[in-house]
C-alpha positions in Angstrom: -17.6 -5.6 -0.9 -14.1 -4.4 0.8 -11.3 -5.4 -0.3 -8.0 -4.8 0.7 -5.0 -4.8 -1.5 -1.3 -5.0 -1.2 1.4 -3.7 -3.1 3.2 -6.3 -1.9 7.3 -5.9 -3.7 9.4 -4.5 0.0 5.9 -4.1 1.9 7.3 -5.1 5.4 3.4 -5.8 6.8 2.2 -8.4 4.4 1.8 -10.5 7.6 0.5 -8.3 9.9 -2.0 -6.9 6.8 -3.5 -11.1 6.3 -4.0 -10.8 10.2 -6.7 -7.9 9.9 -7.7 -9.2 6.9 -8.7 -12.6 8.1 -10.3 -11.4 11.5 -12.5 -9.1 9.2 -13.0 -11.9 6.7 -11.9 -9.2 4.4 -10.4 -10.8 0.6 -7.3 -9.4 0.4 -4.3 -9.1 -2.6 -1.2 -9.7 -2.2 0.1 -8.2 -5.7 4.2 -8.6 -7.0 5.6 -9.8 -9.8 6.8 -13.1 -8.3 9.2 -14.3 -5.3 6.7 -14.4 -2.8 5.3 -17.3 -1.2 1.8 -18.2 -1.7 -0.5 -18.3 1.5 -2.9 -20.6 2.6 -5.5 -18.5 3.8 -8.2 -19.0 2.2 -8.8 -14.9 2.6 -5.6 -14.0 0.1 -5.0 -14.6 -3.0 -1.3 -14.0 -4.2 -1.0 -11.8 -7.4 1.6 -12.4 -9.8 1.8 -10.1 -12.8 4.4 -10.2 -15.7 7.7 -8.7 -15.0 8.1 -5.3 -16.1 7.6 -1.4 -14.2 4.7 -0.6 -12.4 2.7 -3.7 -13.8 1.6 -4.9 -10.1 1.0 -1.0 -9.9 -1.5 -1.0 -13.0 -3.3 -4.1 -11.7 -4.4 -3.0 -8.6 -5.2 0.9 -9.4 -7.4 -0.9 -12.4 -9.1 -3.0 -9.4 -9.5 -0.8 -6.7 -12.4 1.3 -5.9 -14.4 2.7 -3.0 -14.3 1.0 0.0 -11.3 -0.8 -0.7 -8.4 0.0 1.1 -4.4 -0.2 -0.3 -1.4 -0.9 1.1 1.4 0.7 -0.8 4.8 3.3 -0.2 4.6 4.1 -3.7 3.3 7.5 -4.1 2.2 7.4 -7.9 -0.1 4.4 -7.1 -1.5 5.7 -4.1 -2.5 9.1 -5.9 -4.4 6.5 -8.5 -5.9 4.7 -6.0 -7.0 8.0 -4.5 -8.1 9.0 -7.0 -10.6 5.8 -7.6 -12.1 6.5 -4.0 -10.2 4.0 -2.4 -8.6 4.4 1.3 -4.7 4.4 0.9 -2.2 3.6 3.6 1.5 3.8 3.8 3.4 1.0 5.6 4.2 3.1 8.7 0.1 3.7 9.1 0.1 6.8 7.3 -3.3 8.1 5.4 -2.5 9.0 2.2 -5.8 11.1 1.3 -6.9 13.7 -1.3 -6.5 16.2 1.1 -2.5 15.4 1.4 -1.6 13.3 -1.6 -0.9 16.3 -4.0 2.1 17.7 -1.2 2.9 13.7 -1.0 3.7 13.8 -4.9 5.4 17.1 -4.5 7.6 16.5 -2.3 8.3 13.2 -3.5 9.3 14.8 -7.0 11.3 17.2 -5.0 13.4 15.0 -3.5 13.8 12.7 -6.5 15.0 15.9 -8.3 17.7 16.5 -4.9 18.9 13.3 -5.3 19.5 13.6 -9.1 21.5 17.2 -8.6 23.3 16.1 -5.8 25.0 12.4 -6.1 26.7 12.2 -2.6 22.6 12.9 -1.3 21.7 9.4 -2.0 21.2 7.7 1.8 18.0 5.6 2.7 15.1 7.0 4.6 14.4 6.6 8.3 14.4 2.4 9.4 11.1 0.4 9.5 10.2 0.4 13.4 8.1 -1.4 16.0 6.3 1.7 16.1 5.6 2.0 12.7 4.3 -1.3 12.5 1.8 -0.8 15.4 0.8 2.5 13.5 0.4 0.4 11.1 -2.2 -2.2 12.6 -4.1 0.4 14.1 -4.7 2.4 10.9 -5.5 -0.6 9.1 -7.8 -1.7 11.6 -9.6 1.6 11.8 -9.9 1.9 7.9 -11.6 -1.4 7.2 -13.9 -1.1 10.1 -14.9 2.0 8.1 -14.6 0.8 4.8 -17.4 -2.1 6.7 -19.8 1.2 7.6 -20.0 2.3 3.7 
């Protein structure tokens, strides 16, 4: 059975993910370790794991599996959850797959390592847009209607 799974600490589509998930009747996770409010829905369950790195990050690459899609922008779990056979999707719609995630970690390391060199290179990335949010819905869509085929 599908489920879908959200790394939910600074995901900006929580709402927009219990949407799909409900019109799917999908179960889906809403994983942090605490400061979120709980939702009603009788289709998500709210997650809280101890305090402490990665520890949301460990539960649901543990859980996750085939047919299962992820929400997540951090690149270490999505390369687990690849890795598992579970569909992984950024928060601007993105496919992280095992055909990209290796340059995903690489240039993530990369950049990690500019940063470090170089203090004055330490801006944000690009603002969360309308756009990225529709990308969003329409990946999301499109993965659990195939993760429904399997």
């Amino acid at each position: 059975m599908t489920a879908l799974y959200i790394d939910a600490d600074a995901c900006p589509v929580k709402a927009e993910a219990e949407r799909v998930a409900t019109r799917h009747k999908i179960r889906m996770f809403v994983v942090s370790n605490g400061g979120l409010r709980p939702s009603q829905n009788p289709f998500v369950e709210t997650v809280i794991v101890p305090d402490g790195p990665d520890v949301a990050d460990m539960w649901i690459a543990e859980r996750c599996g085939t047919g299962d899609v992820v929400v997540t922008g951090d690149i270490p779990l999505a390369a687990k959850c690849v890795e598992a056979g579970a569909k992984v999707l950024k928060h601007n719609g993105e496919a992280l797959t095992a055909a990209n995630i290796g340059n995903v970690l690489a240039t993530r390391d990369l950049m990690t390592d500019l940063r470090a060199a170089d203090p004055f290179r330490q801006g944000g990335g690009k603002s969360f847009t309308k756009a990225d949010r529709s990308r969003f819905l329409d990946a999301l869509e499109r993965e659990l209607r195939a993760a429904a085929r399997l």
